[in-house]
FILUMVO-213291 format. One record per residue (C-alpha): residue number from 1; x, y, z. Coordinates in nm, 4 decimals, always signed. Example, Ala and Ser with C-alpha at 12.3 -4.5 7.8 and 13.67 -1.06 7.14 Angstrom:
# residues 2
R num        x        y        z
R   1  +1.2300  -0.4500  +0.7800
R   2  +1.3670  -0.1060  +0.7140
***
This chain:
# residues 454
R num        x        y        z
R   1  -3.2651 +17.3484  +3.2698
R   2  -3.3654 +17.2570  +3.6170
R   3  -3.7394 +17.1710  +3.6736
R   4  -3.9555 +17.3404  +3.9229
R   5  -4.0561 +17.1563  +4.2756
R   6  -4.3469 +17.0319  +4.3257
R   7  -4.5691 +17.2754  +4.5380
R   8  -4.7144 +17.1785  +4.9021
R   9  -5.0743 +17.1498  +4.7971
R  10  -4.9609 +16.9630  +4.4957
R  11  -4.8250 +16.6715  +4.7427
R  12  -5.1316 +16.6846  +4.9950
R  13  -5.3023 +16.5898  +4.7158
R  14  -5.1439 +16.3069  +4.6014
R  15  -5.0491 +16.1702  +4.9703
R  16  -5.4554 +16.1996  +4.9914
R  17  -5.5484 +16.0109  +4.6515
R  18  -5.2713 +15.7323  +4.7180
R  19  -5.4717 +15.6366  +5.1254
R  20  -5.8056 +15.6231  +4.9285
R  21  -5.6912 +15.4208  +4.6931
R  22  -5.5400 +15.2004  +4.9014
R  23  -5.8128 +15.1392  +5.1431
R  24  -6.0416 +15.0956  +4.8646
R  25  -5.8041 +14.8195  +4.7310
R  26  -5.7629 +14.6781  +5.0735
R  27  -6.1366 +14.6173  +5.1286
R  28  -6.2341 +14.5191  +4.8029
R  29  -5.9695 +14.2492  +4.7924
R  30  -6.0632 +14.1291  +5.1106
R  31  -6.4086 +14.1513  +5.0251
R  32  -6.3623 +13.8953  +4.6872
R  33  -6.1569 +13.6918  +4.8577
R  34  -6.3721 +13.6382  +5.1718
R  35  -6.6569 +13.5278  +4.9007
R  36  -6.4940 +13.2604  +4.7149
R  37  -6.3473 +13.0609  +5.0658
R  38  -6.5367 +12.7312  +5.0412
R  39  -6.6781 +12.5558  +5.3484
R  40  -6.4377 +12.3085  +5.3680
R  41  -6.1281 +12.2299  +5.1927
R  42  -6.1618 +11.9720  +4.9099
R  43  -5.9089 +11.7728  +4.7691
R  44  -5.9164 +11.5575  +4.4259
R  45  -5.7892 +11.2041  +4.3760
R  46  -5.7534 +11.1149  +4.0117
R  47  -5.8701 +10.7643  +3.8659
R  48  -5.5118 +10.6649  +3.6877
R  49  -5.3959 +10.3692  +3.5146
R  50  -5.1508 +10.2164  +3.6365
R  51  -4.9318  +9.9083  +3.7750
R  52  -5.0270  +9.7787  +4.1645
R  53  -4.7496  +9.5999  +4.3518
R  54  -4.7643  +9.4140  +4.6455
R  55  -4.4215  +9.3642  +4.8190
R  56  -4.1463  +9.3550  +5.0574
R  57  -3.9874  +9.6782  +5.1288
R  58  -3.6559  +9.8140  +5.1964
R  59  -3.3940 +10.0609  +5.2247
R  60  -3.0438  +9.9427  +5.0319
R  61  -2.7417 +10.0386  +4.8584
R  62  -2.6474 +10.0406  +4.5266
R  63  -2.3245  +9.8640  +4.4104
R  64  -2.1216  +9.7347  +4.1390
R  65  -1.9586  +9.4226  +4.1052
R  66  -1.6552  +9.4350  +4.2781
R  67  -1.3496  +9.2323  +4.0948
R  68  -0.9890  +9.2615  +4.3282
R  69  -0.6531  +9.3208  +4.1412
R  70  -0.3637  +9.2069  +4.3306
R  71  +0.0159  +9.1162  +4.2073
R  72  +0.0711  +8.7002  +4.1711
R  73  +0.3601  +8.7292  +4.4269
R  74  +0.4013  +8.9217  +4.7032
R  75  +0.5917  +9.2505  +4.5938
R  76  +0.6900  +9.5900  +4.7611
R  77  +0.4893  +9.8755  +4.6094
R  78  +0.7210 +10.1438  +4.4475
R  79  +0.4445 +10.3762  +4.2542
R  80  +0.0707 +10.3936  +4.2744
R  81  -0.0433 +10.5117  +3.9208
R  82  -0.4307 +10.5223  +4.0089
R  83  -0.6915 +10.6986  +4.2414
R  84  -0.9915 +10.5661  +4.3894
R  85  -1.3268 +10.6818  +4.1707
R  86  -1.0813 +10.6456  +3.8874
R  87  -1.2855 +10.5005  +3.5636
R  88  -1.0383 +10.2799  +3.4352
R  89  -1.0119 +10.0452  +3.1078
R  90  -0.9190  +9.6715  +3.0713
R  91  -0.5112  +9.6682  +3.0416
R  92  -0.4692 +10.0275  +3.2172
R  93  -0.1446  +9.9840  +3.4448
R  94  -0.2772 +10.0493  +3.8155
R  95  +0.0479  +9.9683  +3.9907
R  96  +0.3801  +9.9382  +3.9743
R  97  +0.6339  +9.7553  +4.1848
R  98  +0.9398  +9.8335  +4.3068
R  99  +1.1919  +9.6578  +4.0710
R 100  +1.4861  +9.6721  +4.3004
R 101  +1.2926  +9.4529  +4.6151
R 102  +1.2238  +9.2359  +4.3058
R 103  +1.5624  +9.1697  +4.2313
R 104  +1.6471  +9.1047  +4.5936
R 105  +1.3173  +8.8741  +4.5946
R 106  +1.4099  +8.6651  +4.2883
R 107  +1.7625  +8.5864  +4.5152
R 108  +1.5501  +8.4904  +4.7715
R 109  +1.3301  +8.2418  +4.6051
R 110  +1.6090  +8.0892  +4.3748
R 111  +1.7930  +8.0495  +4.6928
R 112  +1.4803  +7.8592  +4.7912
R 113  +1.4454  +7.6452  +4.4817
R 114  +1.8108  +7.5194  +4.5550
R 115  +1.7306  +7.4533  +4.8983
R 116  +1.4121  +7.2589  +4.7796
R 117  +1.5984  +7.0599  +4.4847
R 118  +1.8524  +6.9086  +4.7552
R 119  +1.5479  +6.7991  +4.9839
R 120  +1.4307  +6.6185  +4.6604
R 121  +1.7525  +6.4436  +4.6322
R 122  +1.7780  +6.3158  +4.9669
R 123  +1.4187  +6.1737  +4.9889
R 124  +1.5072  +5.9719  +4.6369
R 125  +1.8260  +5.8500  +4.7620
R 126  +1.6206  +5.7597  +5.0362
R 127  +1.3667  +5.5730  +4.8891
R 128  +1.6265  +5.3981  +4.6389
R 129  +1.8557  +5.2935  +4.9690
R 130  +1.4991  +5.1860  +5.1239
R 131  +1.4524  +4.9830  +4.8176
R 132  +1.7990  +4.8021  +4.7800
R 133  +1.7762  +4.7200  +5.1388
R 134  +1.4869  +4.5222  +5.1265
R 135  +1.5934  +4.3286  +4.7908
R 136  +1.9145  +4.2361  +5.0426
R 137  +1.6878  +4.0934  +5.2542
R 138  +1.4655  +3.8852  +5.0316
R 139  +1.7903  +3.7612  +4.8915
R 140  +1.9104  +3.6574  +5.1768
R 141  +1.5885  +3.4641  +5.2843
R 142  +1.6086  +3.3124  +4.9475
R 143  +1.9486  +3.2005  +5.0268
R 144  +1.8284  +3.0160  +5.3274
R 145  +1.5581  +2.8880  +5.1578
R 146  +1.7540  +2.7116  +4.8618
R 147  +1.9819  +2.5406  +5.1297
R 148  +1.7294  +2.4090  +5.3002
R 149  +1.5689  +2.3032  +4.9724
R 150  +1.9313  +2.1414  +4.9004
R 151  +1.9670  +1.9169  +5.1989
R 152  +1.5839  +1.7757  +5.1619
R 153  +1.6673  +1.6906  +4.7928
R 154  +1.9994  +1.5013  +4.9347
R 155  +1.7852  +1.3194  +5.2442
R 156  +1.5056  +1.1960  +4.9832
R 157  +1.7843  +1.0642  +4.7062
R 158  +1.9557  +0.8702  +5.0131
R 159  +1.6394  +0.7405  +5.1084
R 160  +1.5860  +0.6575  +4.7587
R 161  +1.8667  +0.4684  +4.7221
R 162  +1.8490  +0.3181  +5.0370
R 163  +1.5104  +0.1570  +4.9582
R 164  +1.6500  +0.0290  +4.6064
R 165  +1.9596  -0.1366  +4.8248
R 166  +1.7200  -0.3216  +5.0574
R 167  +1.5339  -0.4421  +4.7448
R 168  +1.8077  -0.5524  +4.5559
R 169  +1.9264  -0.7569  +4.8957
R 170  +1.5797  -0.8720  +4.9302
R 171  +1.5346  -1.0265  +4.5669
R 172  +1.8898  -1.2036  +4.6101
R 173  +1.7771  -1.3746  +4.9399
R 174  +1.4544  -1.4485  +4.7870
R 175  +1.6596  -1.6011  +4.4750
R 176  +1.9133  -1.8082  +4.7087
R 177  +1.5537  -1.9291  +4.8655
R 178  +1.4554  -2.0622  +4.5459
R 179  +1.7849  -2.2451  +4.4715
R 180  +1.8081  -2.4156  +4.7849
R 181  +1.4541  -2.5435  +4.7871
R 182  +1.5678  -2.7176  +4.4053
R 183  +1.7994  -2.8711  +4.5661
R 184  +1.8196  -3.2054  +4.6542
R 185  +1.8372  -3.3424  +5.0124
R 186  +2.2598  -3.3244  +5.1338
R 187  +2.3206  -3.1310  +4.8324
R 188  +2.6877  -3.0140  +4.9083
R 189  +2.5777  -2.6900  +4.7326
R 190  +2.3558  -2.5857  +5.0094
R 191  +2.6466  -2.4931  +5.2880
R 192  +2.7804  -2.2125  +5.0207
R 193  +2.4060  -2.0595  +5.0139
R 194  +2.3148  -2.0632  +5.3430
R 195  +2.6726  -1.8365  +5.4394
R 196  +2.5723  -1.6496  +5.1094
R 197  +2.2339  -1.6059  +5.2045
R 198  +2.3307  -1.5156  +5.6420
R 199  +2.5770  -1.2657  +5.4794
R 200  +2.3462  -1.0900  +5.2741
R 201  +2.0377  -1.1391  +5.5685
R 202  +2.3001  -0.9124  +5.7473
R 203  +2.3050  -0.7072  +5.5018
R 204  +1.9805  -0.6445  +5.4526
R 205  +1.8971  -0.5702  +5.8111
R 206  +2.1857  -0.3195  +5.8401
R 207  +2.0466  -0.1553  +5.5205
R 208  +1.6674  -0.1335  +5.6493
R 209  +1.8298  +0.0476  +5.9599
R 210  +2.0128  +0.2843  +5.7657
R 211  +1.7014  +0.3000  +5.5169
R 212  +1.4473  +0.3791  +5.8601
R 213  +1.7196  +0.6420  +5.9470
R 214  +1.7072  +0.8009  +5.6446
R 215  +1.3558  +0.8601  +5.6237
R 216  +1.3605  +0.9400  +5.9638
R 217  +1.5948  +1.2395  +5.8881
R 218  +1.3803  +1.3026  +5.6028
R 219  +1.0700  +1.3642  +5.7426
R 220  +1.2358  +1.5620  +6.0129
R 221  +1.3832  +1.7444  +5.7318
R 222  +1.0138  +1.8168  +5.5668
R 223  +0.9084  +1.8434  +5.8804
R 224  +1.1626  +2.1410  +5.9654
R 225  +1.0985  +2.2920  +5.5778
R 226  +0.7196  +2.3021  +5.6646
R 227  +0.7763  +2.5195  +5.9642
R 228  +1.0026  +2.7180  +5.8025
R 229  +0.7879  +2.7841  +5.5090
R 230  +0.5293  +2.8791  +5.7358
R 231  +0.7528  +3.1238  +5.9206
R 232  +0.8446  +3.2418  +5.6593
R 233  +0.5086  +3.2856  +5.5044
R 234  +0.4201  +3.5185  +5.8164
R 235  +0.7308  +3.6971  +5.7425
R 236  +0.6768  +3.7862  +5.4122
R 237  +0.3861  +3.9556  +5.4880
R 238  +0.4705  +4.1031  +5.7623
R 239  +0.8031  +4.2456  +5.5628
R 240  +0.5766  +4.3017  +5.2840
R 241  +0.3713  +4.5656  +5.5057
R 242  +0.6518  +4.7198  +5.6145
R 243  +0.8300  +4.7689  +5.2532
R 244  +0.5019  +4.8906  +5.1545
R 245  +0.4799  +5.1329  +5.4189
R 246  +0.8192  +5.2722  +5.4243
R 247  +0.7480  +5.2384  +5.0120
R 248  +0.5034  +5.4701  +5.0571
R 249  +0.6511  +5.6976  +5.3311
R 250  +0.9531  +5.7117  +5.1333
R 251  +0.7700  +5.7828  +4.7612
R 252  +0.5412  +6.0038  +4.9703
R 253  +0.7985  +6.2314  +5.0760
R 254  +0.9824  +6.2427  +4.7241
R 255  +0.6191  +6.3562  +4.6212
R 256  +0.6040  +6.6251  +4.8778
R 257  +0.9469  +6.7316  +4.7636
R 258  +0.8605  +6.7323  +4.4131
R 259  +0.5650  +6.9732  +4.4740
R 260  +0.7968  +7.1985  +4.6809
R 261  +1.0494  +7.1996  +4.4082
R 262  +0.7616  +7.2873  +4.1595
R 263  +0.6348  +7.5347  +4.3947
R 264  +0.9607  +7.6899  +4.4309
R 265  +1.0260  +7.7050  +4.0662
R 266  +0.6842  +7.8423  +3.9696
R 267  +0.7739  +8.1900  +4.2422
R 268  +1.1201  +8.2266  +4.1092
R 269  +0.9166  +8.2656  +3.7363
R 270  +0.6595  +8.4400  +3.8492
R 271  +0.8975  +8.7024  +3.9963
R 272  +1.0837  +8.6565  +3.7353
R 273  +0.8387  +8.7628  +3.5289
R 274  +0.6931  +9.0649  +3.7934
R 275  +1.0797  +9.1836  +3.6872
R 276  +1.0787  +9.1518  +3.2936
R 277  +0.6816  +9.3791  +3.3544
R 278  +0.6744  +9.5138  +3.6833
R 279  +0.2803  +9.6675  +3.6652
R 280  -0.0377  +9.5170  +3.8029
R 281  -0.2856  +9.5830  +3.5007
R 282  -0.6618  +9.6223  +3.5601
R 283  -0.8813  +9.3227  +3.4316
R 284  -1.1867  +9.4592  +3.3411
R 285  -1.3127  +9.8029  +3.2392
R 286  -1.4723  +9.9899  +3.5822
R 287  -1.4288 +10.1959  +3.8493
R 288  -1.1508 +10.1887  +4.1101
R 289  -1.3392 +10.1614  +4.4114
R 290  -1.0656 +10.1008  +4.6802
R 291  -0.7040 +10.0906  +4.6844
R 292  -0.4844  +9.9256  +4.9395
R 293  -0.1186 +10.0325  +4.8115
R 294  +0.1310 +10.2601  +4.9530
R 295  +0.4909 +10.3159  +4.8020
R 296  +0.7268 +10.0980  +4.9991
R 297  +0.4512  +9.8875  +5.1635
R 298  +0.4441  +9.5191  +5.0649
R 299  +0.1261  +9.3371  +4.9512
R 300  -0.1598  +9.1340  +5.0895
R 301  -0.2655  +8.8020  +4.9539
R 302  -0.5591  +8.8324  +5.1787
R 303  -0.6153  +9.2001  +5.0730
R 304  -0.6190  +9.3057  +4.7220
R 305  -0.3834  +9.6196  +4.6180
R 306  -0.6776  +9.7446  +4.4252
R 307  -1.0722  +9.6332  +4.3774
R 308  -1.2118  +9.7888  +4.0262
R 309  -1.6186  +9.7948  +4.0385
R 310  -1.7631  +9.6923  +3.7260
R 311  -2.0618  +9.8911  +3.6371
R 312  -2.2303  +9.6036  +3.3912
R 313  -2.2661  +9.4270  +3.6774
R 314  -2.4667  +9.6282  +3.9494
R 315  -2.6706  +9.4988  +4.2152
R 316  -2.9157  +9.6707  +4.4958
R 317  -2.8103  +9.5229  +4.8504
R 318  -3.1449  +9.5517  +5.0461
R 319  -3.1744  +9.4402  +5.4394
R 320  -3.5304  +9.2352  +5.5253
R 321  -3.6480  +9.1410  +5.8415
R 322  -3.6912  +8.7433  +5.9390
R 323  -4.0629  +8.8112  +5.9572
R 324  -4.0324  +8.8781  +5.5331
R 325  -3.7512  +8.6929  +5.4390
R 326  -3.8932  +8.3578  +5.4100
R 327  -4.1149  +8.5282  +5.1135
R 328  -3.8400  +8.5599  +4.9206
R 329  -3.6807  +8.3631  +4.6335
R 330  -3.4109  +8.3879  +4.3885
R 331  -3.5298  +8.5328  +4.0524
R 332  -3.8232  +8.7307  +4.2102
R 333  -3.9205  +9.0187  +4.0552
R 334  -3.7899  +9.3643  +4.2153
R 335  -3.8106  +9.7201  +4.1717
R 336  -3.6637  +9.9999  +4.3001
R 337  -3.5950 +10.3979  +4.2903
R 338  -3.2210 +10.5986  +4.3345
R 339  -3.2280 +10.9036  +4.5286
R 340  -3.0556 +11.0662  +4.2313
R 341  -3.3076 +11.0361  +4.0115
R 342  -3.6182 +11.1270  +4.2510
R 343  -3.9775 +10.8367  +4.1777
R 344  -3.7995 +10.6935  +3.8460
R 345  -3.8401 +10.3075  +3.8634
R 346  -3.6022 +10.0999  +3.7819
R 347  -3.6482  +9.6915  +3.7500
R 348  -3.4384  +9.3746  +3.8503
R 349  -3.4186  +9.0453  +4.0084
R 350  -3.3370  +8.8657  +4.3179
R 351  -3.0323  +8.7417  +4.2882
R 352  -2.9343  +8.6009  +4.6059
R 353  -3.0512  +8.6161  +5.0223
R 354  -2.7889  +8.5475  +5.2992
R 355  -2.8800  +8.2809  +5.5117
R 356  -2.6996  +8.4536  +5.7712
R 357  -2.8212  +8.7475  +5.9119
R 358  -2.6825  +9.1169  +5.9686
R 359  -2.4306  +9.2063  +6.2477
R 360  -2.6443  +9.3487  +6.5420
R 361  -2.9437  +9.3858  +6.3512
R 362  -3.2463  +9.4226  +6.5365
R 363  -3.4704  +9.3727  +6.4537
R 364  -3.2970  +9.0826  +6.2819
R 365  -3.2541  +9.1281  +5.9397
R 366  -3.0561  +8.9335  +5.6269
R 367  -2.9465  +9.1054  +5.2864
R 368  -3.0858  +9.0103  +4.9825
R 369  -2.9221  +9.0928  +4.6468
R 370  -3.0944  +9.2564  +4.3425
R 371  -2.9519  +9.2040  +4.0193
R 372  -2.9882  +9.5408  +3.7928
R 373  -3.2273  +9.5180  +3.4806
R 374  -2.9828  +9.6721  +3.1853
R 375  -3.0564 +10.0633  +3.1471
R 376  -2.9045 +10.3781  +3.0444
R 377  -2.9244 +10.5639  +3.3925
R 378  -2.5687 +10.6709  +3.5239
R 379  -2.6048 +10.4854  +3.8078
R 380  -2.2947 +10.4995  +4.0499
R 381  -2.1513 +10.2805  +4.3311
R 382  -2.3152 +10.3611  +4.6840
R 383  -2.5969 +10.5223  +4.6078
R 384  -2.9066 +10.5281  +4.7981
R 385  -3.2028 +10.3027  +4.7267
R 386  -3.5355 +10.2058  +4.7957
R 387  -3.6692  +9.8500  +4.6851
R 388  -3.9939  +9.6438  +4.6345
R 389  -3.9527  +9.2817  +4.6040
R 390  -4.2612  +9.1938  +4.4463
R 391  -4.4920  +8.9264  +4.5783
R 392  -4.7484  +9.0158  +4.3689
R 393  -4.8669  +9.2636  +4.0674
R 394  -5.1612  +9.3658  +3.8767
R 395  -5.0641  +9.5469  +3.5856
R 396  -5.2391  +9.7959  +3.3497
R 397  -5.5085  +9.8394  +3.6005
R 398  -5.7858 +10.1432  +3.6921
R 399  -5.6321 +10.2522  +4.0346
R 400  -5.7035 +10.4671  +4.3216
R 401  -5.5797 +10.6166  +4.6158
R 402  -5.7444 +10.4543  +4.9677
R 403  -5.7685 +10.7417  +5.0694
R 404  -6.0605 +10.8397  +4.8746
R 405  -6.2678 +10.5170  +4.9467
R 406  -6.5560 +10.4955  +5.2187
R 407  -6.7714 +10.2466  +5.3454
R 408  -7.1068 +10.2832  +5.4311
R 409  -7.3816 +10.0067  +5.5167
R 410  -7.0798  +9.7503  +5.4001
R 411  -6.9957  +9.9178  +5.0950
R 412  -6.7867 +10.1080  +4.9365
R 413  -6.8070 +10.4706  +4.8197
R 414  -6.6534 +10.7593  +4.6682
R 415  -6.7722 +11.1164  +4.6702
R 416  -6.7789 +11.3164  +4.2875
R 417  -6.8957 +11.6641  +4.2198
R 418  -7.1892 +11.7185  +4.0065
R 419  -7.2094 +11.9846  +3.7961
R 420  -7.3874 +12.2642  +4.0431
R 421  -7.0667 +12.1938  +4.2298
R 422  -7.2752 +11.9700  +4.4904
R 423  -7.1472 +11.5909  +4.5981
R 424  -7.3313 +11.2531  +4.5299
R 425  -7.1822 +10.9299  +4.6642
R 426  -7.1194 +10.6623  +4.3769
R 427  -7.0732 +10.3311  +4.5102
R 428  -6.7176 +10.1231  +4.3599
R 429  -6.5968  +9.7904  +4.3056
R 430  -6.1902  +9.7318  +4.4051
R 431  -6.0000  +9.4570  +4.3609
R 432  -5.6588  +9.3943  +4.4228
R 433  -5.4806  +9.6724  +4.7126
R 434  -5.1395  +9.7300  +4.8122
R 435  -5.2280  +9.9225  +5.1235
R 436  -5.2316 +10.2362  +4.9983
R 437  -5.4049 +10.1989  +4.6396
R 438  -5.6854  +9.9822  +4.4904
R 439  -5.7827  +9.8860  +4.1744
R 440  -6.0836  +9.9658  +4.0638
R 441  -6.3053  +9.6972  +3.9215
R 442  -6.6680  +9.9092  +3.9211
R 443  -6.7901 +10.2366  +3.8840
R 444  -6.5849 +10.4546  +3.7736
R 445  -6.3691 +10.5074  +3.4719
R 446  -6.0009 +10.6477  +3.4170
R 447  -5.9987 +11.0370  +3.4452
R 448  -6.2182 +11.0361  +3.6955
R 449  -6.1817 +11.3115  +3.9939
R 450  -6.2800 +11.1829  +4.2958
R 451  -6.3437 +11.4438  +4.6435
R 452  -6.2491 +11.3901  +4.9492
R 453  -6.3904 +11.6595  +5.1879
R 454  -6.2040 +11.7440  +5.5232
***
């Protein structure tokens, strides 16, 4: 059943009701709300309790300690198992490379090792032929030496038995001597000595001429063996530099070829081993933060083929300018808010400051490191941060905005209501300030409201 519409007068009347009631709403609202519109706007400060901290400021990143993975040879990449942002655990396979280049590398490097091995042979055979060269030639001095030695020995035993000649011929002259002067005047004995005694007079003086030659040839002999010894003295030494040097030259380069040998070796096992377990493994438990591998590409020893951040070990990189950063020192208190997770504080240290400073920085700045107090925030690498390193702190203090305080006649003031809603001025004692708080030491206790009109 259909209802009836609503008449004409029916509507003028309600159209008529609805304006007056609406205008009567209109001014009365207007009317309430035009009485309660203070003077001036007033705004409250709170007294809080609180920490004060006194600091160097900055804007830094968050990151975690970065640890690079790389192969122990250089390999060609054949499969990249990983992503970067990838949480990862200690022994996860990251990389793998491409066994057949391995096979062609191990070739390569044993190829190496035999080339290496021959290079030791020839500097040993070197250094032996070195050595039995210069025993040849001490020998043969030697052999100079002991005939030399040979024909002084013979020159002294002639002179020796020269001298025991010329005695012998002088003790039977001296004998005949004796007999003749027994003898008596016209003796007929005395003829035979005096030929005996003229014959061996000759003798004698032949044998004193044979005995000065003798020495004669001696002493040039010792003479000659003094010089030589000195020469030879001087040539020693001077061979014994140059067998040590060549010594040395010649052990250093078996040395050098050892170590090449070794180095040589140690690839062709290494690779060796890259072929038995062709996977680069991750070392710690983290994050993949960059990767540097392609398929087919060949590593980097100077670039790692993957760099895992490890998130136990997180530090806040913050820039400060040369005006600050002489104020700071390693183990400093710091703390420090994420954007992610808005005025929450977080705590650490100073861990390190670069003595060098930023690229184009101006003004000039240097980064200082924050080590990350242990917490259970999920903080992640890069994000956004704001630090304090802290000079100085007061903690557990009354505090209060700056803002609020006014000085008058040198003192200072705050305004509170009183309970008619009028404002008295209450004069305060501050302490320590940051710039933009104070503690309050005087007149006035926590939950306090201070005013500040304007």
């Amino acid at each position: 059943m259909k209802g009836k519409k609503p008449s004409k007068k029916m509507i003028v009347a309600l159209a008529v009701i609805i304006t007056v009631v609406s205008i009567a709403s209109y001014f009365g609202v207007t009317s309430a709300a035009g009485s309660d519109l203070p003077e001036t706007i007033q705004r409250e400060y709170p007294v809080t309790r609180g920490d004060i901290t006194a600091g160097v400021s900055g804007q830094g990143v968050l990151h975690y300690g970065s640890t690079p993975q790389n192969f122990s040879e250089i390999v060609t990449i054949g499969e990249v198992l990983v992503k970067a942002g990838q949480a990862v655990k200690a022994g996860d396979k990251l990389v793998m490379a491409d066994e057949e280049k391995l096979g062609e590398a191990i070739e390569s490097a044993q190829s190496e090792l035999e080339k290496t091995r021959i290079a030791l042979k020839q500097a040993q055979s070197a250094k032996t032929l070195g050595e039995l060269n210069a025993q040849k030639e001490a020998a043969s001095q030697d052999a100079g030496s002991a005939e030399t030695e040979s024909q002084l020995i013979q020159a002294s035993n002639a002179v020796d038995s020269l001298q025991q000649k010329v005695d012998a011929l002088a003790a039977q002259i001296s004998e005949i001597d004796t007999q003749l002067a027994s003898l008596p005047e016209g003796d007929v004995q005395a003829a035979a000595l005096n030929d005996k005694r003229e014959v061996l007079t000759a003798e004698l003086e032949a044998a004193r001429q044979e005995l000065e030659n003798a020495q004669s040839s001696l002493s040039s002999l010792e003479d000659a063996k003094n010089r030589q010894d000195e020469a030879q003295a001087k040539s020693d030494a001077i061979d014994k530099k140059i067998a040590d040097a060549n010594s040395g030259s010649l052990q250093d380069a078996v040395d050098l070829a050892q170590l090449d040998v070794e180095a040589a070796q140690k690839k062709v096992d290494q690779l060796q081993e890259l072929k038995d377990d062709p996977y680069l493994y991750a070392s710690i438990d983290g994050v993949v933060l960059s990767l540097d591998a392609e398929p087919g590409a060949e590593t980097k020893p100077e670039s790692p083929a993957a760099v895992i951040g490890d998130p136990n070990a997180k530090t806040v990189t913050v820039p400060v300018s040369q005006s600050d950063i002489g104020k700071i020192e390693e183990g400093q208190a710091a703390e420090f808010t994420l954007d992610a997770f808005g005025d929450q504080k977080f705590t650490g240290k100073v861990q390190s400051r670069s003595l060098v400073p930023i690229k184009d920085s101006n003004p000039i700045s240097y980064n200082v490191a924050i080590s990350v107090d242990p917490n259970d925030a999920e903080m992640l690498d890069g994000m956004s941060a704001n630090a304090t390193i802290v000079l100085r702190q007061q903690k557990d203090v009354l505090q209060l905005s700056n803002k609020a305080i006014f000085l008058a006649d040198g003192k200072q003031y705050v305004k509170m209501r009183n309970d008619d809603g009028t404002l008295r001025d209450v004069e305060i004692r501050t302490g320590f300030s940051d710039g933009k708080v104070s503690e309050i030491t005087g007149g006035l206790s926590e939950g306090d409201t201070v005013i500040v009109e304007g």
